[in-house]
mmCIF file of the C-alpha atoms, coordinates in Angstrom:
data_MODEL
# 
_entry.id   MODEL 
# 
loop_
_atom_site.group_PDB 
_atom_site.id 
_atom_site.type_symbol 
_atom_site.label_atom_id 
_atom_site.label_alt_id 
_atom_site.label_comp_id 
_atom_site.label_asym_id 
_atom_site.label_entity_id 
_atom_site.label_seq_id 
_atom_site.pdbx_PDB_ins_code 
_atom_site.Cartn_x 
_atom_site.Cartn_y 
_atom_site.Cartn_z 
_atom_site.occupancy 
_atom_site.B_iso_or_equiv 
_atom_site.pdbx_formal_charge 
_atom_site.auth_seq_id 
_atom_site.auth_comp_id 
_atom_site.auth_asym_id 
_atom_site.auth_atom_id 
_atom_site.pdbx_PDB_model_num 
ATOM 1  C CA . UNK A 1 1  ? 135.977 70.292  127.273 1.00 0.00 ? 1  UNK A CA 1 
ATOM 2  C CA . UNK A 1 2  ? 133.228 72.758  128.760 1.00 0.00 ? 2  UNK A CA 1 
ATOM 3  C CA . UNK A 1 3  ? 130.753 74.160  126.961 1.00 0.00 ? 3  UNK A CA 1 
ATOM 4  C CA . UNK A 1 4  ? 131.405 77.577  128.843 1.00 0.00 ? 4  UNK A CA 1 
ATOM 5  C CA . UNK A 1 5  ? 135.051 78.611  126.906 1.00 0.00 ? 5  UNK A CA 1 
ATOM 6  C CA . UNK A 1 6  ? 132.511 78.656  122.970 1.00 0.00 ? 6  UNK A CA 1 
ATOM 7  C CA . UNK A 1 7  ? 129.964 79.953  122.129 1.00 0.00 ? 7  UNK A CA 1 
ATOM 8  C CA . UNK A 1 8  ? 126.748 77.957  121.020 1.00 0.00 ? 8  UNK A CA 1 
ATOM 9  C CA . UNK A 1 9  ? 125.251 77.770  118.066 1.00 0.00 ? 9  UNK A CA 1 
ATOM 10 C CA . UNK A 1 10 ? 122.261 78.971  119.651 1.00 0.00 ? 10 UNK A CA 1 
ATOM 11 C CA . UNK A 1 11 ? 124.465 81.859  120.929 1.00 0.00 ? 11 UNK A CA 1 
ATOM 12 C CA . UNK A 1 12 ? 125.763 82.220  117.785 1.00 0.00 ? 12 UNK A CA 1 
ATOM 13 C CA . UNK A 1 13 ? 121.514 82.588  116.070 1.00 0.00 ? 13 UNK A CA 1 
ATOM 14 C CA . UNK A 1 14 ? 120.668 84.826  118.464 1.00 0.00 ? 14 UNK A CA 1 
ATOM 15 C CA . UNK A 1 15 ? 123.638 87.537  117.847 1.00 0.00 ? 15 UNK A CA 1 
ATOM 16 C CA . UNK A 1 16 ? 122.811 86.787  113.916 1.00 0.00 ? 16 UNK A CA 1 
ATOM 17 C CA . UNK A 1 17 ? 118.711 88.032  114.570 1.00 0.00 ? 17 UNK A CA 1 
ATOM 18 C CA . UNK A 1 18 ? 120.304 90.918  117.016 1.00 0.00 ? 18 UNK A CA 1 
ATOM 19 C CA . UNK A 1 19 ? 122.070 92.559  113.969 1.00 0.00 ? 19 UNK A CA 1 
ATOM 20 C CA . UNK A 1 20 ? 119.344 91.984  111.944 1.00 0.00 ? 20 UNK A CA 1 
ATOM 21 C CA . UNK A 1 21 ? 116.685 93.820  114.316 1.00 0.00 ? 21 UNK A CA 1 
ATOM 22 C CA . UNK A 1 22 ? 119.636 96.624  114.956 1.00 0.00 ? 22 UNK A CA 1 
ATOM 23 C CA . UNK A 1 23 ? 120.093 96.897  111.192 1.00 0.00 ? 23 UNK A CA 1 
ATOM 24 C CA . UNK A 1 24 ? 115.875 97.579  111.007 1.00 0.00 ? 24 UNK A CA 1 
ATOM 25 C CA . UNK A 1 25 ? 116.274 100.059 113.646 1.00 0.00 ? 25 UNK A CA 1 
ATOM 26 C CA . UNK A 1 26 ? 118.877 101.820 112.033 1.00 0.00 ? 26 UNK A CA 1 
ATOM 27 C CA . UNK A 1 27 ? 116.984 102.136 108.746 1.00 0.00 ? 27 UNK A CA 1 
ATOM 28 C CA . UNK A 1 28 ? 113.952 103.425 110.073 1.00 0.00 ? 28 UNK A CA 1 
ATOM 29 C CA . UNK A 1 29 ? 116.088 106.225 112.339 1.00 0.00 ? 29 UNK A CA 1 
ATOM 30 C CA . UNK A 1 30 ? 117.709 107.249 108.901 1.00 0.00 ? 30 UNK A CA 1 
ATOM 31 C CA . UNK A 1 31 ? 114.953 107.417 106.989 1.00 0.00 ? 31 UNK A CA 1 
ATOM 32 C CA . UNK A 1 32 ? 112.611 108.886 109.315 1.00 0.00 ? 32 UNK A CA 1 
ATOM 33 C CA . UNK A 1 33 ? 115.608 111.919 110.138 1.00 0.00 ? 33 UNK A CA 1 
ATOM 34 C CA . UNK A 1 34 ? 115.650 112.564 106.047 1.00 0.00 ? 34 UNK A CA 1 
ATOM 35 C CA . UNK A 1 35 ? 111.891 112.958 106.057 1.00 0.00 ? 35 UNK A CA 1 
ATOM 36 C CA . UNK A 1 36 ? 112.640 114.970 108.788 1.00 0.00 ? 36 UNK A CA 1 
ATOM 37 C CA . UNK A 1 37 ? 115.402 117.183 107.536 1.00 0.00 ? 37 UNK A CA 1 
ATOM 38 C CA . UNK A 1 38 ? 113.609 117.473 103.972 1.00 0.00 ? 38 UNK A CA 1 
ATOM 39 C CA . UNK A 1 39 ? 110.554 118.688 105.298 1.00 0.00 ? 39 UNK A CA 1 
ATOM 40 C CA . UNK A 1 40 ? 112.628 121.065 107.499 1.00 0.00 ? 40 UNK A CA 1 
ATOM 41 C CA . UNK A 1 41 ? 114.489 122.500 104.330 1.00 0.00 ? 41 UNK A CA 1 
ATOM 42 C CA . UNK A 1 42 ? 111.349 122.820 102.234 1.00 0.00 ? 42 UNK A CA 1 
ATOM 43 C CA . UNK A 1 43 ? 109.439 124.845 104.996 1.00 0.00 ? 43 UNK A CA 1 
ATOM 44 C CA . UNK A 1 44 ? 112.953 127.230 105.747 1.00 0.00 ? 44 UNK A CA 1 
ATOM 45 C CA . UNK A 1 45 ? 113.162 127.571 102.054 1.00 0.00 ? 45 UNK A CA 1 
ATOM 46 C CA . UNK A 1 46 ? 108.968 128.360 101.314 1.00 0.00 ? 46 UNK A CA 1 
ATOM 47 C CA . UNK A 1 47 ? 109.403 130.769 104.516 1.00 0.00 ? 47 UNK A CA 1 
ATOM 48 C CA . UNK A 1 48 ? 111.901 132.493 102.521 1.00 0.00 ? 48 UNK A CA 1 
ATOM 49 C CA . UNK A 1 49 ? 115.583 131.118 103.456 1.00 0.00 ? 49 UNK A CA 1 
ATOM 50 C CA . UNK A 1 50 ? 117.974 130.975 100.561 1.00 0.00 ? 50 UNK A CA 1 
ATOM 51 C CA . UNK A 1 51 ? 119.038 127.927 99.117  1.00 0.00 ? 51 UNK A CA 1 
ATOM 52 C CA . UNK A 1 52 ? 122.073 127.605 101.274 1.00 0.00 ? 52 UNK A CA 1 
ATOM 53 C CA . UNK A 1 53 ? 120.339 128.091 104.332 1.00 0.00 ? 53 UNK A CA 1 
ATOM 54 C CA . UNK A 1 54 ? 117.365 125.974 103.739 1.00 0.00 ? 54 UNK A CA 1 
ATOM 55 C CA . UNK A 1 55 ? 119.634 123.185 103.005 1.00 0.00 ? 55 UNK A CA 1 
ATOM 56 C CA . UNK A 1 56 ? 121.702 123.810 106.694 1.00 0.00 ? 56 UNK A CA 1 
ATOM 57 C CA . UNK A 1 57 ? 118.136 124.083 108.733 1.00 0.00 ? 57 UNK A CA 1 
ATOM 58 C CA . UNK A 1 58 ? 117.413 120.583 106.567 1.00 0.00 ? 58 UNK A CA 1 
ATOM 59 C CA . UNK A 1 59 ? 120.691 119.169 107.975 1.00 0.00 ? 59 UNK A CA 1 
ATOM 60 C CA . UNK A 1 60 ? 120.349 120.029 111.357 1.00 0.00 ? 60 UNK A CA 1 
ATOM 61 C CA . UNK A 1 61 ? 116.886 118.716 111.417 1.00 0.00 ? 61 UNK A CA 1 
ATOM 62 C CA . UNK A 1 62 ? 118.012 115.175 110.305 1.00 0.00 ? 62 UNK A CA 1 
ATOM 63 C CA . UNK A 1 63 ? 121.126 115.755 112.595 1.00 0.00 ? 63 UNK A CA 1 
ATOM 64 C CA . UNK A 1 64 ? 118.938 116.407 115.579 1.00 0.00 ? 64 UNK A CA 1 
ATOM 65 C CA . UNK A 1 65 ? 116.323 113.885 114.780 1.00 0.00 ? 65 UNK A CA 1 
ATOM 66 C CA . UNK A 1 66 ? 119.145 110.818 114.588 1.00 0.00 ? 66 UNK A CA 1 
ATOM 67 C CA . UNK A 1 67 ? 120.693 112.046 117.587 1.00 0.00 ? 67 UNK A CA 1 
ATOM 68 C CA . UNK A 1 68 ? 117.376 111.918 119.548 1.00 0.00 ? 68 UNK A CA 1 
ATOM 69 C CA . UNK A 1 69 ? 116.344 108.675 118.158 1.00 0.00 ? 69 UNK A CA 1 
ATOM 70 C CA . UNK A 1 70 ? 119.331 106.799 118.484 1.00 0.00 ? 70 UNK A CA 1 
ATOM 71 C CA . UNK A 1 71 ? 119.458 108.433 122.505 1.00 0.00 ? 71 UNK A CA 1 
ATOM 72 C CA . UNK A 1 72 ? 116.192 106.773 122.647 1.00 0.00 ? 72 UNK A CA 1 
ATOM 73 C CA . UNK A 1 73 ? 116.710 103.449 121.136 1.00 0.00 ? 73 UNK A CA 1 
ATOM 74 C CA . UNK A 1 74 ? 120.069 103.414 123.499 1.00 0.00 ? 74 UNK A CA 1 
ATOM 75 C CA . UNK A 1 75 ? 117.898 104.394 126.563 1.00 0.00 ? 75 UNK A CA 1 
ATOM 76 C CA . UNK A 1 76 ? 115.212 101.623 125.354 1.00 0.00 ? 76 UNK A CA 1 
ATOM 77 C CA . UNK A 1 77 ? 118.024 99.001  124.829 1.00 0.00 ? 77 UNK A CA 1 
ATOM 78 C CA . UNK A 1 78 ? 118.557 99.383  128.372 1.00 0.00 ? 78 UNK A CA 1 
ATOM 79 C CA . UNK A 1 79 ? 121.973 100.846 128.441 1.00 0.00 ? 79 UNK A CA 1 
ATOM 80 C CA . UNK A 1 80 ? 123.903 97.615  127.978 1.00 0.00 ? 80 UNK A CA 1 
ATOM 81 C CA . UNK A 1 81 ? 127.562 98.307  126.647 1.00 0.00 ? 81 UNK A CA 1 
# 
């Protein structure tokens, strides 16, 4: 049988430390966009936003800031489906 039609167990190691990197990366994008998005809503509110809209600039700060940082990390990956 050829070694070509399953996957290795080498194969199989190296997609296991992939999702763990990925899994890093995602936790640093999410908690960097809520540091992000609370500092955003704390200077909209001290600037003299009401509640409700201090907590909407907050959320699109951390919106923005995952968007951009997962366009980077997708532009850094090199594109690959």
């Amino acid at each position: 049988m050829s070694d070509t039609c399953c996957p290795s167990r080498l194969d199989r190691q190296e997609n296991i430390d992939m999702h763990h990197v990925r899994f890093l990366w995602a936790a640093i994008i999410m908690i960097t966009s809520l540091i992000i998005g609370v500092a955003g809503g704390i200077l909209a509110w001290m600037g003299g936003a009401s509640a409700p809209n201090a907590v909407l600039v907050g959320a699109g700060g951390f919106g923005a800031t995952v968007a951009l940082l997962l366009a980077i990390a997708y532009f850094l990956e090199g594109a690959r489906p």
